[in-house]
C-alpha positions in Angstrom: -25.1 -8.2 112.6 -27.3 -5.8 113.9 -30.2 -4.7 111.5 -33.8 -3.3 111.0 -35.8 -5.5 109.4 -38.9 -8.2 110.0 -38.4 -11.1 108.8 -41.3 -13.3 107.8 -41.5 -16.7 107.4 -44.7 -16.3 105.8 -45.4 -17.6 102.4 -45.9 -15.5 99.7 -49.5 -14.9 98.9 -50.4 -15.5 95.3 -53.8 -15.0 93.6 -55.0 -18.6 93.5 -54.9 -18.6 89.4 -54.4 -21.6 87.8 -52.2 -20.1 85.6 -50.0 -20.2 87.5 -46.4 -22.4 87.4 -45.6 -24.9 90.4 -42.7 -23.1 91.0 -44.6 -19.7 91.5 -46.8 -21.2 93.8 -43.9 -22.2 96.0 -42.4 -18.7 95.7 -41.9 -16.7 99.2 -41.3 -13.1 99.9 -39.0 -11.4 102.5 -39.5 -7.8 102.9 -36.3 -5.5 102.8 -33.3 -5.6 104.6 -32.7 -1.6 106.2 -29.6 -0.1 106.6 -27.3 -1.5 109.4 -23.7 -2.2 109.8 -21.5 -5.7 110.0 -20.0 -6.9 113.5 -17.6 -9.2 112.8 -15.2 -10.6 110.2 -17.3 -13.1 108.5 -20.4 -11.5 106.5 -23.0 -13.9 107.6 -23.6 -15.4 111.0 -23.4 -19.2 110.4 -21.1 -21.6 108.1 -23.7 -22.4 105.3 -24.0 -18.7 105.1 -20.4 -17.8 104.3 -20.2 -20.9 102.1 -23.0 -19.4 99.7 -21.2 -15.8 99.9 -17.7 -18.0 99.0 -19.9 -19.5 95.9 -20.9 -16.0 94.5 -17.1 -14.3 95.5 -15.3 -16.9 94.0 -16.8 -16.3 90.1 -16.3 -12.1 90.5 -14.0 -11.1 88.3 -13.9 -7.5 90.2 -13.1 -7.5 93.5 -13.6 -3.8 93.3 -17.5 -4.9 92.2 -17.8 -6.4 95.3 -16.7 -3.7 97.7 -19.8 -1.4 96.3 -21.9 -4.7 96.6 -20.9 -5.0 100.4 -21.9 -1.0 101.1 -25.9 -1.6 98.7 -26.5 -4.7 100.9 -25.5 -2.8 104.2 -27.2 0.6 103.2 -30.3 -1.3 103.0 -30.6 -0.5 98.8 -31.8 -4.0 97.8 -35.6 -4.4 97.5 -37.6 -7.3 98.7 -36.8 -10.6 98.0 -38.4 -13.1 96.5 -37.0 -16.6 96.2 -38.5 -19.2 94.3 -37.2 -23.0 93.2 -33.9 -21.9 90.7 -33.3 -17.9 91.6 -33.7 -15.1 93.7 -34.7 -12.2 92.3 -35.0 -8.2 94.1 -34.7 -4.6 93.0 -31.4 -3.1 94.0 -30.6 0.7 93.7 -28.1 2.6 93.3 -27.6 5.8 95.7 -28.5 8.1 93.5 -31.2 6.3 91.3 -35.0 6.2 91.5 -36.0 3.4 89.2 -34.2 -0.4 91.0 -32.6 -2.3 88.6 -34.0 -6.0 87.8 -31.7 -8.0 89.2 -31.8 -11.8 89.6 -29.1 -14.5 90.7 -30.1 -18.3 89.4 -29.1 -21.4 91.2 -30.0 -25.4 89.5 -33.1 -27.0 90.9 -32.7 -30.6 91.8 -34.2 -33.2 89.5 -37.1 -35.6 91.1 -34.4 -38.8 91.2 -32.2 -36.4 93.4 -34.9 -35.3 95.6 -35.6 -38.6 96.5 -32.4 -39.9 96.8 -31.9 -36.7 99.3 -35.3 -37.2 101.0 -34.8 -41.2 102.0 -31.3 -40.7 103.1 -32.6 -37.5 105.7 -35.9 -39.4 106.5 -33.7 -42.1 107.7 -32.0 -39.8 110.5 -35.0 -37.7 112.7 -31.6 -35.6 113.6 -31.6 -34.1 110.4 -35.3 -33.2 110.3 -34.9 -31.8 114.0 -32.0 -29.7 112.7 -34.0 -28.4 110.1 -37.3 -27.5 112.3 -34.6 -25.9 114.6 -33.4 -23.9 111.6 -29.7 -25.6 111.6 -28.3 -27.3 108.8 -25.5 -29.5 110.6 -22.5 -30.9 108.4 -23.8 -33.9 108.9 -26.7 -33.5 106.7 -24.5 -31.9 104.0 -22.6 -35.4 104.3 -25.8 -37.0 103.9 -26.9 -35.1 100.8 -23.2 -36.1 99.3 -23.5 -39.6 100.0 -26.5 -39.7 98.1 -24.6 -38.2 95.0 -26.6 -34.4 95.6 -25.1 -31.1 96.3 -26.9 -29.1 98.5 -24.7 -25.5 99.4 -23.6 -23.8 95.4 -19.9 -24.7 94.8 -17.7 -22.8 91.7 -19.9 -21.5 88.9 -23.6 -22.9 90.1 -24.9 -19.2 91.2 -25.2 -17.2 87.6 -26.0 -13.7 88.2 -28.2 -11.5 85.9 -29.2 -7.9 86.2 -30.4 -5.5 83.3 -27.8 -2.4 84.0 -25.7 -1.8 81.9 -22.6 -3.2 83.4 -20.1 -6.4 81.9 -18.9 -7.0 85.2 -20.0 -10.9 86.3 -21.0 -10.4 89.0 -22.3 -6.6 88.9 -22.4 -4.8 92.4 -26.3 -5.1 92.1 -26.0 -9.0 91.8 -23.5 -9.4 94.2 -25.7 -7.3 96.8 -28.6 -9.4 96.3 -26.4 -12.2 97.1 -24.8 -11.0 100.0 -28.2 -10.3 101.5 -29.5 -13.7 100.3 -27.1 -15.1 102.8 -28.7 -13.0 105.4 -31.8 -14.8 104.9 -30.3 -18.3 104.3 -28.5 -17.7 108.0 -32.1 -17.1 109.6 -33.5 -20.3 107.4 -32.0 -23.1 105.7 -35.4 -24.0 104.1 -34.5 -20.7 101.6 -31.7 -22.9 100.0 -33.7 -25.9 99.7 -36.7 -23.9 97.8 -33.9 -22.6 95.7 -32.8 -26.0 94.6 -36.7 -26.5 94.3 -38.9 -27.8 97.4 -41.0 -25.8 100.1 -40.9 -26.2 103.6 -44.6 -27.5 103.6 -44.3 -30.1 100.4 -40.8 -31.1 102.2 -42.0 -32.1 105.7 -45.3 -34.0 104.0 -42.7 -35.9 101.9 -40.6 -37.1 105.0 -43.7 -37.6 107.0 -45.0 -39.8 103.8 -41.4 -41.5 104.0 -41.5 -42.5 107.9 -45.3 -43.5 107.7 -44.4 -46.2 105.0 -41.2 -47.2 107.0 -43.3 -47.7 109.7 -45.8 -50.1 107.8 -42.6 -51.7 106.6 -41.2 -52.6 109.7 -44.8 -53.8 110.8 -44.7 -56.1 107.8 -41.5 -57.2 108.4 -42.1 -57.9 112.0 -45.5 -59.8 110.7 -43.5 -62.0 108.6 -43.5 -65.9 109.7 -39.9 -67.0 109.8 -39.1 -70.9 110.0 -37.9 -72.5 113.1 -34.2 -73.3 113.5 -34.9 -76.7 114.5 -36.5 -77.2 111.2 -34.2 -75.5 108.8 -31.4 -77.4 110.6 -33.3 -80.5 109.9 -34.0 -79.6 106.0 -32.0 -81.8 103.4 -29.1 -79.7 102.0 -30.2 -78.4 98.5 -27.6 -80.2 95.8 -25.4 -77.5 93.9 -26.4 -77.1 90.1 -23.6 -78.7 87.5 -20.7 -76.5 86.5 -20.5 -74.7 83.6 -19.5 -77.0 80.4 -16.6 -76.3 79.0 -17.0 -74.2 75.9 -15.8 -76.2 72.4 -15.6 -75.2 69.0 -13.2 -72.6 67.3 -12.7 -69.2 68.1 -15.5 -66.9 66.2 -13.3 -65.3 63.6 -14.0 -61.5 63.9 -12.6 -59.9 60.6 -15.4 -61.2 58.5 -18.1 -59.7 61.0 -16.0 -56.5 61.1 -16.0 -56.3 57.3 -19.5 -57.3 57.0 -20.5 -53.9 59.1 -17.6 -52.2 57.2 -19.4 -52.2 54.2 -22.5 -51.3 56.4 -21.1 -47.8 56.9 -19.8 -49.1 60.6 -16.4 -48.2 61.7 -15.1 -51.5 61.7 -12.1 -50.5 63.6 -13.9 -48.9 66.3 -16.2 -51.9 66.6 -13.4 -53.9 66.6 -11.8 -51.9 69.6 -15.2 -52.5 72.0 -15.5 -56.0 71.5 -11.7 -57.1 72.2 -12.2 -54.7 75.2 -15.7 -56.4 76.2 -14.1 -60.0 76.0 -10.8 -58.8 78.1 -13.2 -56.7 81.1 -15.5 -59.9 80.9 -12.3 -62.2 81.4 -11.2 -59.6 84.3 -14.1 -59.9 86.2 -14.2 -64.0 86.2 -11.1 -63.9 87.9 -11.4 -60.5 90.2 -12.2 -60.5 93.9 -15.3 -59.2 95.5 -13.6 -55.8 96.6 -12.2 -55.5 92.4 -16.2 -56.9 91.1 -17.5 -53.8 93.5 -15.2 -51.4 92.7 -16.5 -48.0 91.2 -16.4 -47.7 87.3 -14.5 -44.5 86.0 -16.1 -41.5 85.1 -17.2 -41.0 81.2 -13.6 -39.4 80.6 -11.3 -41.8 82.4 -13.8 -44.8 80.6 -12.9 -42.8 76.9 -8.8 -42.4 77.9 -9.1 -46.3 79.0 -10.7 -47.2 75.4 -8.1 -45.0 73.4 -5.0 -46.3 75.3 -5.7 -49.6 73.4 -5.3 -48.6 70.2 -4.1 -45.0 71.2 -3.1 -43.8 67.6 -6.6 -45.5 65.7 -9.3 -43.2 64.2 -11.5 -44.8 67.2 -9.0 -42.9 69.8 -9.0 -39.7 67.8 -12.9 -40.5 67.4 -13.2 -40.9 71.5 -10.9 -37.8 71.8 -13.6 -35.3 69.8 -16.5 -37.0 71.5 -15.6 -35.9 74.9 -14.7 -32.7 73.8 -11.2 -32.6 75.1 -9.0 -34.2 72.4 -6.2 -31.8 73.0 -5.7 -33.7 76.2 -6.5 -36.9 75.3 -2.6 -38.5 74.4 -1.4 -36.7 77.8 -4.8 -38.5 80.1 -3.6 -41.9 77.4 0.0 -41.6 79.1 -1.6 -41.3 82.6 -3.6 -45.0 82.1 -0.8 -46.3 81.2 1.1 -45.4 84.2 -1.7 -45.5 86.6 -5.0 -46.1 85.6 -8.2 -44.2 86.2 -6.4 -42.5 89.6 -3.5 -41.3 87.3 -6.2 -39.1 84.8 -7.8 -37.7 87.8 -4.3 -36.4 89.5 -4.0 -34.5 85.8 -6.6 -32.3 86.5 -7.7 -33.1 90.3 -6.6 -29.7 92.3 -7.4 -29.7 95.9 -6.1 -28.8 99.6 -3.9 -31.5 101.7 -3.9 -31.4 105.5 -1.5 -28.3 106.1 0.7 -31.2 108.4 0.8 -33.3 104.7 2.3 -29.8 102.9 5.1 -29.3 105.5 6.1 -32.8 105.6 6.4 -33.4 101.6 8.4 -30.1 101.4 11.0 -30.9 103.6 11.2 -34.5 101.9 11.1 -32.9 98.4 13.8 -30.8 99.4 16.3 -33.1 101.6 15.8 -35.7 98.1 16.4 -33.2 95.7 19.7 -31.8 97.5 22.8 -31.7 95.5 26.1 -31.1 97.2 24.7 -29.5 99.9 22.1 -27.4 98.1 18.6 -28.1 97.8 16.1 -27.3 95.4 13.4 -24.5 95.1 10.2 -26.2 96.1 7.1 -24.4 95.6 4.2 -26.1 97.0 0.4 -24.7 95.3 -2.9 -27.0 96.5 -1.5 -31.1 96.3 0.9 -30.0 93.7 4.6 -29.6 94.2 7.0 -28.1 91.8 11.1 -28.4 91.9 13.2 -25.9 90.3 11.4 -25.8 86.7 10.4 -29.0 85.0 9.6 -31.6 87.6 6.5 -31.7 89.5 5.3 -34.1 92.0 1.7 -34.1 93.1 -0.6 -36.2 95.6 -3.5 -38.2 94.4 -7.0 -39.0 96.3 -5.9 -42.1 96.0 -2.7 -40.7 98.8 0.4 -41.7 96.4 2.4 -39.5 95.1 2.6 -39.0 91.0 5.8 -37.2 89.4 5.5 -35.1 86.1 7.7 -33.3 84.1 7.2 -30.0 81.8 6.8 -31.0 78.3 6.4 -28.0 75.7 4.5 -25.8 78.4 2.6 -28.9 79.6 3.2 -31.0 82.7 3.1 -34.7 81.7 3.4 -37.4 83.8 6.6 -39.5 83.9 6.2 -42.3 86.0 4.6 -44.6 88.2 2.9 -43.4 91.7 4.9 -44.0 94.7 3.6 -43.8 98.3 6.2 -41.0 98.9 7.2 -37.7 97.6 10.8 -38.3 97.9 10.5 -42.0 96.8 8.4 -39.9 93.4 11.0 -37.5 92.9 13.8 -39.9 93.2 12.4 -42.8 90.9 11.7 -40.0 88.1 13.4 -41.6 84.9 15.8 -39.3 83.7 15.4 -37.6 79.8 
């Protein structure tokens, strides 16, 4: 791109009020973008650039809207910026308008556990700070911000525009302008998004600096440390074991007079009831699980509610879960997915995402060549990692890689059988209605 404009890394200079918020303090100020004209296909220059621009497309509901945003942000008709932790904010004008509208596009700030969570897992690679202070934001440390559970670029619905014309559009071209220019800045420095999601350049590099200054003193400590000699742990007396466990005696406690006892409380009994049979049967799981089954993850708060309800899946304590999590409707189709697979069975219900385009061929020719019936095969349509054959079976592909088939129920796909760990082997083991 090829434009006329200055841009300034300075910070924007605010009267040293201590009225002022944290967050304005932090604030910084780019002055206007003037008219130019796009070379190339992509909008911005690097891949963190576009990926904000695909944040902020992906949520318009008129492409048309963003057409006339593309022409304000290359006719120079957005205002200085000024980005501060949670939002940008600008002026943008239309051609033929004096006064700019007020137009702002808000993004979430990062909470202080995230930030440090972030901040230890980049102090610990002087890669990603050299990135950074070279203006480069590597995939790398976008990996390293997902490993420690924090998304740094906006994905589907984080940006939410706001602008006070007239228009019901979401975004409206003034919006989307800002945020096709915001990407301009973003391309130039990646410390723009971080103040978004709410730290300074200044306030970040102390913090690392902090973070490598006490891993230094910890290392020193640890190098400090006096260790014992192998000779003389060798030569200590093996420590004896503890005694086992005593068997436990005594009858069973009996739990209906407990249940009725809260009962008459104003406790659901039946939903108490419910937690402790599953409390006793998870704790008897784990005493006889293996370390990989002890360290696997838990399920999300949705799969843990359709695990509790597929129990006692037609109790007031499932219908109870159901309105709780705010998705009741779905709740007896996720209950049929425990039962078949577990938590990776409700996550293939809703989970839509993009195979390896090698993995898409592959499963529609085997879809296809299974499904053939004296010589004819099947319509296959393929959408994301789902799979449809001529008009009520579906087979789609997990995270977990295994295949799950479905079947159309009243306008619903439901699933109808176990996982296998082939499409044809999914298709073919589908139990007949």
């Amino acid at each position: 791109m090829d434009f006329d404009f200055e841009f300034d890394d300075d910070e924007l200079e605010q009267d040293d009020d201590a009225e002022l918020s944290e967050d304005d303090r932090r604030a910084r100020s780019f002055p206007k973008f003037g008219a130019g004209k796009r070379i190339g296909k992509k909008f911005a220059d690097t891949w963190w650039g576009n990926a904000w621009i695909d944040a902020m497309e992906r949520i318009a509901l008129d492409p048309e809207q963003l057409k006339k945003a593309r022409r304000y942000a290359f006719a120079g008709q957005v205002g200085p910026i000024t980005v501060s932790p949670g939002r940008i904010s600008a002026g943008v004008h239309d051609g033929d308008q004096y006064t700019p509208h007020d137009t702002v596009v808000r993004i979430g700030t990062l909470s202080e556990a995230e930030w440090d969570r972030l901040l230890d897992k980049v102090a610990a690679k002087a890669g990603h700070i050299a990135a950074l202070l070279d203006r480069d934001m590597p995939h790398d440390l976008v990996n390293t911000a997902d490993d420690a559970g924090v998304r740094l670029l906006p994905g589907f619905g984080d940006l939410e525009p706001e602008c006070d014309c007239p228009s019901w559009d979401h975004p409206c071209r003034h919006a989307a302008a800002l945020a096709y220019q915001a990407a301009w800045l973003l391309d130039r420095d990646p410390f723009v998004l971080l103040l978004m999601r709410g730290r300074g350049e200044a306030e970040l590099m102390e913090e690392l600096r902090q973070r490598n200054a006490r891993r230094a003193i910890a290392a020193d400590d640890a190098d400090a440390l006096a260790g014992t000699p192998a000779e003389e742990a060798y030569a200590a007396p093996a420590v004896p074991l503890p005694e086992p466990p005593r068997p436990v005696t005594g009858d069973p406690m009996a739990l209906d007079p407990l249940l009725a006892e809260h009962e008459a409380a104003g406790l659901d009994a039946e939903a108490l009831g419910l937690l402790a049979a599953d409390a006793a049967t998870r704790a008897r799981h784990l005493l006889a699980a293996t370390a990989d089954e002890v360290l696997a993850p838990e399920p999300d708060a949705w799969q843990d509610a359709v695990r509790l309800a597929a129990r006692m899946p037609r109790s007031r304590a499932a219908k109870r879960l159901g309105e709780a999590s705010g998705r009741a409707a779905e709740l007896p189709r996720a209950i049929k997915a425990w039962e078949y697979a577990g938590a990776a069975g409700v996550d293939v219900v809703d989970a839509v995402f993009s195979p390896p385009k090698e993995l898409v061929a592959q499963a529609t020719d085997a879809l296809r060549e299974a499904g053939e019936v004296d010589g004819a095969a099947p319509e296959v349509k393929s959408w994301r990692n789902r799979w449809t054959i001529g008009r009520d079976v579906q087979v789609r592909y997990g995270r977990d890689g295994r295949w799950y088939p479905f079947r159309k129920r009243s306008g619903e796909w439901w699933p109808a059988g176990a996982p296998s760990p082939d499409p044809a082997d999914a298709l073919l083991d589908l139990p007949r209605d």
